[in-house]
C-alpha positions in Angstrom: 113.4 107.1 114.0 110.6 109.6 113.7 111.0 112.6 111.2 109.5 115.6 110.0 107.0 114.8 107.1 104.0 115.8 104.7 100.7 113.8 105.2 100.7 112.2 101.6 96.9 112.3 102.0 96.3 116.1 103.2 99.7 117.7 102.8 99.7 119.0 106.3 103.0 118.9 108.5 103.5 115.6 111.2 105.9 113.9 112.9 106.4 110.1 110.8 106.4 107.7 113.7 104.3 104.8 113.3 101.7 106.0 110.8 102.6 106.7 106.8 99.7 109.6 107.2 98.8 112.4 109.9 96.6 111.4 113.2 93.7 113.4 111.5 93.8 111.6 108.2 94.2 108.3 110.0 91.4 109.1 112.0 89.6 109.3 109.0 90.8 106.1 107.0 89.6 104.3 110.2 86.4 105.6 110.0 86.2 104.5 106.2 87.1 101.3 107.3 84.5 101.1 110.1 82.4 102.2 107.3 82.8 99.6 105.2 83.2 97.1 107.6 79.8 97.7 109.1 78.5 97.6 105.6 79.5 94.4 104.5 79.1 92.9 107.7 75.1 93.1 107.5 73.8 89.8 106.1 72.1 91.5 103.4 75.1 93.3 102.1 77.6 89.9 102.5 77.2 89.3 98.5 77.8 93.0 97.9 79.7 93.8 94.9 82.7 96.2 95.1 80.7 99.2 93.5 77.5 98.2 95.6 80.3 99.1 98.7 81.1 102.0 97.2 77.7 103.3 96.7 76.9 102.0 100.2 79.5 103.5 102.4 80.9 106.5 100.0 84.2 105.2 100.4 86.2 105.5 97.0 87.4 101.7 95.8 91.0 102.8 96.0 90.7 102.5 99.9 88.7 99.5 99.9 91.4 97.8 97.7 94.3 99.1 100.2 92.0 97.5 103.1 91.8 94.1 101.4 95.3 94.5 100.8 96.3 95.2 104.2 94.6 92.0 105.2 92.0 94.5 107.1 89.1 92.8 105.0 89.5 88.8 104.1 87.3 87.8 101.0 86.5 84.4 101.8 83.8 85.9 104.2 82.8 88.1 100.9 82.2 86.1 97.9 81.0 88.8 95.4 83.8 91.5 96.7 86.7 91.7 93.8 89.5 94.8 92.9 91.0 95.3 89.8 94.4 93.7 89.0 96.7 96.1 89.0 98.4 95.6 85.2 94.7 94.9 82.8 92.2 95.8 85.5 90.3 92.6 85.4 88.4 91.6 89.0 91.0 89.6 91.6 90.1 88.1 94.8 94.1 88.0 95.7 97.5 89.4 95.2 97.7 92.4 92.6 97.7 91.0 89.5 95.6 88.4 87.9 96.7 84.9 86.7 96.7 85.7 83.2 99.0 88.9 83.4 101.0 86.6 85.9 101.9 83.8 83.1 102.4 86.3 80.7 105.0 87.9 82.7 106.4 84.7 83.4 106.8 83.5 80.0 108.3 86.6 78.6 110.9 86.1 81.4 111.2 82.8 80.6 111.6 83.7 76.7 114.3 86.7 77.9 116.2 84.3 79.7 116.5 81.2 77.3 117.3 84.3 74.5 120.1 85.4 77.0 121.3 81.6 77.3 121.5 81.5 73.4 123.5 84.6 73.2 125.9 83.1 75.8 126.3 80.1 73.6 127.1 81.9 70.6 129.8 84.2 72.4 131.4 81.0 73.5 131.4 79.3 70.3 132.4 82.6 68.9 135.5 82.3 71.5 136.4 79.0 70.9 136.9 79.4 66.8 138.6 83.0 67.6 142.3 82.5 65.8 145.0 85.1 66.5 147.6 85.7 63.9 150.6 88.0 64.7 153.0 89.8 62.2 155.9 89.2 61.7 157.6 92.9 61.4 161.5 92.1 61.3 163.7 94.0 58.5 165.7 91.9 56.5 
């Protein structure tokens, strides 16, 4: 269903079809990417650096990262191209964090889950040993 939006990248008015941004701003985001494609494609350029492609092509880093993520880019071709991980900013050749900030995310999920398993526990031994006394209120 198309509607009525705001290019996110240049505010201007378009109809949302397709595209997340106007034809004139993906006119230019293709051209970036030509860009940078062109640039890393050269032999001399293959081991290029991520802010070696940015100096090269004038493309800003946060639409070189969006290409790789796309899948518009593939590193294996690339050995020297890296982004930041998105939660300490250390260089990643996948996904969008690296394999440290991955375990530690696991393991405090797996420490917040065995604490919730605990706390189970305890409400059901707290259950079991539960007495209920009544009162006896009759008038003699």
């Amino acid at each position: 269903m198309q509607s009525l939006e705001n290019c996110p990248r240049c505010g201007d008015l378009f109809v949302k079809s397709l595209r997340p941004v106007c034809n004139k701003c993906h006119k230019e985001v293709e051209d970036m990417f030509q860009k940078v494609y062109t640039f890393i494609r050269k032999r001399d350029n293959r081991k290029a650096k991520m802010e070696e492609v940015v100096e090269g092509t004038g493309v800003p880093e946060e639409d070189i990262t969006r290409f790789i993520k796309e899948g518009r880019i593939h590193l294996n071709q690339f050995p020297n191209l890296t982004y930041s991980c998105e939660s300490c900013g250390s260089p990643i050749r996948e996904g969008r964090i690296c394999s440290s900030c991955k375990s530690g995310i696991e393991s405090g999920l797996q420490a917040e889950e065995r604490e919730k398993e605990r706390l189970e526990k305890e409400e059901e031994e707290r259950k079991r040993h539960q007495t209920y006394h009544s009162m006896d209120n009759r008038l003699n």
